[in-house]
N, C-alpha and C positions, 0 to 999 in steps of 0.2 A: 365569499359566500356567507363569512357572517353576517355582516351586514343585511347581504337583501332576507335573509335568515330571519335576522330581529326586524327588519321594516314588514315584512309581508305578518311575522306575528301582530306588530301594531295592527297592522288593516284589519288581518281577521280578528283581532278584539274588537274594536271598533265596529267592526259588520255587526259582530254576534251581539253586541251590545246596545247598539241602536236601537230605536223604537221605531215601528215600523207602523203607516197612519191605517185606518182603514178605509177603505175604497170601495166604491159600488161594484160589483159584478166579479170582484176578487175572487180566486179559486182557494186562497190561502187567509188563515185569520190574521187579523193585528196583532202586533204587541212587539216584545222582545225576542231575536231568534233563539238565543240561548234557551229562555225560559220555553219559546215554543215546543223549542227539540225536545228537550229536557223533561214541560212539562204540560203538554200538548192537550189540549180542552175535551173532551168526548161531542161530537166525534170527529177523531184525527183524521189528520187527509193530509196525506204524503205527498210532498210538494217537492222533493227532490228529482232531478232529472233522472232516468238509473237509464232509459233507454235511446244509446246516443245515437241511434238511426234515424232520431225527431231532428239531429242538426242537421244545418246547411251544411254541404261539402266543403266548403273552404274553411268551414270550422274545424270538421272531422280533419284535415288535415294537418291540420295546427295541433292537432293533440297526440301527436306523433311525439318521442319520448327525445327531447336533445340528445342534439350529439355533443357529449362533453368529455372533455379528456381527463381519465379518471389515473393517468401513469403517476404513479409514488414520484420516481427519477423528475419527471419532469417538475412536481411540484415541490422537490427537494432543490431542484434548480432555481426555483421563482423563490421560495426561502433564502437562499445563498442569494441571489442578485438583491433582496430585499436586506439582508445582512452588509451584504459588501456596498453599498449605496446609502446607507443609511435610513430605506424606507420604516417608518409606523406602519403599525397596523390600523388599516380605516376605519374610524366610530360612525360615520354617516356616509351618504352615499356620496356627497360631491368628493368627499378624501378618496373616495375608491374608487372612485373615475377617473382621477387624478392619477393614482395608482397603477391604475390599468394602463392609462395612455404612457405614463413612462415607462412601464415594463414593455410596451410594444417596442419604443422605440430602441430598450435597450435590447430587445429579441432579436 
C-alpha cells in the first residue's frame, strides 16, 4: 500500500501542478490547478463534479468502496512469510508486483 500511496501522491502533484492551456468554449479557466483552487480569479466557477447522478452507470459503479481485507492476523501473517522468506519491502511498483505474485504462490 505504500507504494501505490507514494505513486498516486506523484500523480496528484503532478495534476495539481501542471499548467493547464486555454481553450475556446472552456467552462473552466487556464492556468495552474493548485493556484486555481487555491487562488481562483473573480468570478470563480466551480468546476468540481459534487453531483454524481451527471455519471454514466458503469461509472457509478465503480465507485463502490473495495473490498479489502483489513484483518491485523492476516497481515501479521503476510509480515511473518515476508520475514520467514527473506522478502524487502517494495520501493516501486514492479518490486511489489513481484511481491504480491510470490506471496500468492506462497498462500
Amino acid at each position: 500500500m505504500n507504494v501505490i500511496h507514494d505513486d498516486l501522491d506523484s500523480v496528484r502533484h503532478q495534476w495539481n501542478t501542471h499548467r493547464i492551456r486555454p481553450s475556446a468554449g472552456a467552462r473552466c479557466p487556464a492556468g495552474v490547478p493548485d493556484e486555481l483552487f487555491h487562488f481562483p480569479q473573480p468570478p470563480a466557477v466551480n468546476c468540481l463534479l459534487t453531483n454524481t447522478a451527471e455519471l454514466p452507470q458503469e461509472v457509478l459503479e465503480e465507485l463502490d468502496e473495495p473490498q479489502i481485507c483489513e484483518s491485523s492476523d492476516f497481515q501479521d501473517y503476510l509480515d511473518y512469510l515476508c520475514a520467514f522468506n527473506s522478502c524487502q519491502r517494495p520501493t516501486e511498483h514492479e518490486s511489489a508486483v513481484q511481491l504480491f505474485l510470490n506471496l500468492v504462490a506462497i498462500v
